[in-house]
N, C-alpha and C positions, 0 to 999 in steps of 0.2 A: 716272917720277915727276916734278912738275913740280919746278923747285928753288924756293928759298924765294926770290927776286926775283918770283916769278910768283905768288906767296901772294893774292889777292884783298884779301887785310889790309892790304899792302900799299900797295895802289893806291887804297884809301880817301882821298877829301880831307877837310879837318875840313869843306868847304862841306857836302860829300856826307852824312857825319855830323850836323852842326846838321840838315837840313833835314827829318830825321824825328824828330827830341830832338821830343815831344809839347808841352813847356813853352817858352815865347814864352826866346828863346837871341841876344844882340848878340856880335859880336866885334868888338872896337876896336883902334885901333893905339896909340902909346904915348904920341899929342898927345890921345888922347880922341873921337878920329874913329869913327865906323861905319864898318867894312866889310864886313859884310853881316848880313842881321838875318833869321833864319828865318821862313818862314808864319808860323810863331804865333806869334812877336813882331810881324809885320804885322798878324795875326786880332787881338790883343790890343789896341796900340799906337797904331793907324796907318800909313801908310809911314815907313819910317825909311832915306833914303837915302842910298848911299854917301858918305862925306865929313860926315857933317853930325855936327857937336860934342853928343855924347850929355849933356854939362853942360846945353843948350841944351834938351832933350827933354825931358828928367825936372829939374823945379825947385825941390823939395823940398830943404829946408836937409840932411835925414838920406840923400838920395841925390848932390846934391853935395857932403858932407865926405866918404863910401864912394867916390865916382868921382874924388874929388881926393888920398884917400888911398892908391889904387890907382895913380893915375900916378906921385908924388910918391914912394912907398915900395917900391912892387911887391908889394906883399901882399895876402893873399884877406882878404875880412871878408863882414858878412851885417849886414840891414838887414833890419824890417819894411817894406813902403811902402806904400801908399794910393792907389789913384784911385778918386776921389770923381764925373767925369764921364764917359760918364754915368752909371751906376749906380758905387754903392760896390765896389771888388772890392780884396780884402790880398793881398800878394805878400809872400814868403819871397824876398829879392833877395841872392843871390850873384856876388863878383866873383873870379875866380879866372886872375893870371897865366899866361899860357901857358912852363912851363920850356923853350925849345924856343932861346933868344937870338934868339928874332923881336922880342919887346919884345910882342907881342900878348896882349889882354885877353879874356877872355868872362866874358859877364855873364847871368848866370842867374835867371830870373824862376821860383818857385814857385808855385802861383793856392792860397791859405789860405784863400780867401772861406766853401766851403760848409763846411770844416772853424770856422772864426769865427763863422759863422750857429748851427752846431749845437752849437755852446758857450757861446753866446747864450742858443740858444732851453732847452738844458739848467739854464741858472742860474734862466732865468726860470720855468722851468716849477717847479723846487725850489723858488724863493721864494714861488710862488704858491700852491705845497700844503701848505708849512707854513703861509703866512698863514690858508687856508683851513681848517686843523685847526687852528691856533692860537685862532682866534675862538671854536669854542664851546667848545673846552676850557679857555680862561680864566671863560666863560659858568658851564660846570659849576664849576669851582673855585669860585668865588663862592657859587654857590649853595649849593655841602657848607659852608663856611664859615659862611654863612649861619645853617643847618639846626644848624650845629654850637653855636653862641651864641643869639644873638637870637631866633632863630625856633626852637629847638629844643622849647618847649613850644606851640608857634602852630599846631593841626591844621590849620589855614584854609590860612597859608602855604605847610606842610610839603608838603602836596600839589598845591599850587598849583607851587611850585620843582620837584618829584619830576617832575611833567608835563613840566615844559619842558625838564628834564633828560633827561629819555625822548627830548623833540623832538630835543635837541640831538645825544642820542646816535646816534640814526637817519639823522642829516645826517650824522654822520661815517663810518658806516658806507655811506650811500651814495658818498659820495664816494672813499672805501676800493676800493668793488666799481667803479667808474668809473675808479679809475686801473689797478686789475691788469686791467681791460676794457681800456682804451687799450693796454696795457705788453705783454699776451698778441696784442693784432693787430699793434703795431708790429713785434713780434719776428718775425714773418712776413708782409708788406705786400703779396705778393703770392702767397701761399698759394693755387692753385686747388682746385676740387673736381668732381666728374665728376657728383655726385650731381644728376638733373633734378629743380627742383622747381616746381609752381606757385603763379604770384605771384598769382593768384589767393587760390588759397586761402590764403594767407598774411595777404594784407591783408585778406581777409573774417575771419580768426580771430584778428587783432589790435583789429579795430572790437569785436566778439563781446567781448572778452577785457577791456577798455580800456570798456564799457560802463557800469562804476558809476563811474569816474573820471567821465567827462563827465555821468553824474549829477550826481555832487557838484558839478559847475563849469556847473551847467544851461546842458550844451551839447548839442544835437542832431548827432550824426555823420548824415551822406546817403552812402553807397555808393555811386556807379556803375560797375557792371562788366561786362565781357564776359559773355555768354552761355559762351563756351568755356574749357578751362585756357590756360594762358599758361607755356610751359614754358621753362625758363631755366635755362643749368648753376650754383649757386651753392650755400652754404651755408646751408642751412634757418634755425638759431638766430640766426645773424650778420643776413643778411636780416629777421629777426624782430625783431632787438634795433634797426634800425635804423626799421621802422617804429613801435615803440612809442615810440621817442623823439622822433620826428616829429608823431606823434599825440598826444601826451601836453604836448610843445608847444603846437601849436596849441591843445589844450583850454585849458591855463592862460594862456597867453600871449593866445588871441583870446577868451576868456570872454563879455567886452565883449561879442562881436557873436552869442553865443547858436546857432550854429551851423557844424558844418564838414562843409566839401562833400572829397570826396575821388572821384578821375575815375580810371578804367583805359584807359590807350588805346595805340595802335600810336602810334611817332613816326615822322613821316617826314620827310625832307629831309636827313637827314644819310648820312654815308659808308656806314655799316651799320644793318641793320633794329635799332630797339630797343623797349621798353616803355617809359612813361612812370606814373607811379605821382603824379597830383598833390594837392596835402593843402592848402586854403586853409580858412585862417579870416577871417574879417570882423570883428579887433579892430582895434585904434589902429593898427597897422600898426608898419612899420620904416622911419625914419631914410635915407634912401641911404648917407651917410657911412660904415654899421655895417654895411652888408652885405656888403663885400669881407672883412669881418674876423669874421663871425659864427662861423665856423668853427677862430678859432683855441681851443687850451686856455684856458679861464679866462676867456676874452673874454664879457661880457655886456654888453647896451645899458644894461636898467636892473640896477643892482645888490642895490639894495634891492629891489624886485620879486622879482627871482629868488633871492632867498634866503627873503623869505618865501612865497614857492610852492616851496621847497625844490629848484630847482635847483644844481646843482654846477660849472657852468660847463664840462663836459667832453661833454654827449652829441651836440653837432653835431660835434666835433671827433672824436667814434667812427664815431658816422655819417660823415661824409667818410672816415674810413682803410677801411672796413667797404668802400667803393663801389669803392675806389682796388682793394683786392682783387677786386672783380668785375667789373673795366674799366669802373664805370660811373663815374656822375656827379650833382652835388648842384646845382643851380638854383632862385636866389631871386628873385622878385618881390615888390616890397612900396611901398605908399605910406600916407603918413600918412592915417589917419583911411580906409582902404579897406581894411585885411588885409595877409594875406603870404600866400604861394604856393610852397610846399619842393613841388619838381618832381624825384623821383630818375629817371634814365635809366638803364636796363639794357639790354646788349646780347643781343639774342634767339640 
């Protein structure tokens, strides 16, 4: 049996330790020196070379009083901190004495950033859907108010208010069915399924289905598709709900231009075989500025438009999670006064 001098625990350096700690890890000595600063305080940071005054690195007033209260006191504290170049990213920053009478420091970097994004994007997404049910159900209140006083003998009114009340109430209910649509895909973002189905016949019986909508927006849908099925492992309804949303766009959104063309074709030039499924209409088009952003919740270019074409601001941001589950992908083209072009990729 080996004895306990020969223990592998023993023979551990803290160098040895820091260099696989996952989170960016400094050790200083008691003047505030580095000496030695693991990979991911390099991958994070930049070099941070022996000797060199960590006051000096990080120049933040809330990480030089935490590193001066560290030499000064000996004591561990915690600090949010911030770098802003290049991109924004928060740290949970710990400085924690070494008890050992070396006088030695480590200083611990937490990365807080995607956990800060998604407490972000949680707030905003709340205050967006109450704004959003907020709006017509102050609409409705008015109106019972309304109905209830003034106009309570006025049949002209009373059912004039009752319509738009109906409208109003329909907006909310779609937007209802669009957040537990989001809320039931996020909850499994990459949920497969084995079931082959064709995207053929998918987007033929969403044009078919989607037929008196573009009546009503006197818009011609054009078809072109393969002669063969087009067979692809995904979810039939999901896949379904994503072209209706796409199609259903374009009709309202490219009215203007009185027709959508939609193309079935092989893609190629990329790393694996895929489908391309593309849906252009020839209205006012989109903005460049609003295409990188089309896709978030709530996001619309125009607002007033899309509320009175009864959009919810949520169904590209389905469509995007819908894809993200079937390794595929969402591609915009668009210029003013030419159209736009939602191109979904699927992997074959």
């Amino acid at each position: 049996m080996a004895s306990e001098g020969n223990n592998p625990v023993d023979v551990l350096t803290a160098r040895a330790l820091a260099a696989v700690v996952p989170d960016p890890m400094v050790v200083c000595d008691a003047r505030g020196a580095a000496l030695y600063a693991n990979p991911a305080a390099t991958n994070a940071f930049g070099q941070i070379p022996r000797g060199s005054i960590l006051a000096h690195k990080f120049r933040t007033p809330e990480m030089q009083q935490l590193i001066g209260n560290a030499l000064k006191q000996r004591r561990a504290g915690t600090i949010d901190y911030v770098e802003r170049i290049p991109i924004e990213r928060v740290f949970k920053v710990a400085v924690m004495p070494v008890d050992d009478g070396s006088g030695l420091f480590v200083i611990h970097f937490k990365d807080q950033s995607e956990t800060r994004r998604i407490d972000r994007m949680r707030a905003d997404f709340i205050a967006n859907a109450s704004h959003e049910l907020r709006t017509p159900l102050a609409s409705i209140s008015g109106f019972i108010e309304t109905l209830r006083g003034p106009a309570r003998n006025d049949e002209k009114a009373r059912d004039n208010f009752l319509q738009i009340m109906q409208t109003q109430t329909a907006r909310m209910a779609r937007l209802i069915d669009d957040l537990l649509s989001l809320s039931r895909i996020e909850m499994k973002p990459y949920a497969r399924s084995d079931e082959k189905i064709d995207v053929v016949q998918i987007v033929a019986g969403v044009v078919e289905s989607l037929g008196h909508l573009a009546g009503e927006y006197g818009v011609q849908v054009n078809l072109e598709r393969p002669d063969k099925p087009v067979l692809i492992p995904g979810n039939r309804d999901e896949l379904i709900q994503v072209f209706v949303n796409l199609l259903e766009n374009a009709c309202k959104y490219g009215q203007s231009g009185g027709r959508v063309d939609i193309s079935i074709s092989a893609a190629t030039g990329g790393p694996t075989p895929e489908i391309a499924v593309a849906i252009r209409d020839h209205g006012p088009g989109i903005a460049e500025e609003h295409i990188p952003r089309i896709t978030e919740r709530f996001y619309r270019v125009d607002v007033e438009s899309s509320r009175v074409k009864n959009g919810t601001g949520l169904g590209l941001a389905i469509v995007k999670h819908i894809l993200t589950r079937h390794d595929g992908r969402l591609t915009v083209r668009s210029k003013i006064g030419e159209g736009s072009t939602f191109t979904v990729h699927l992997p074959v």
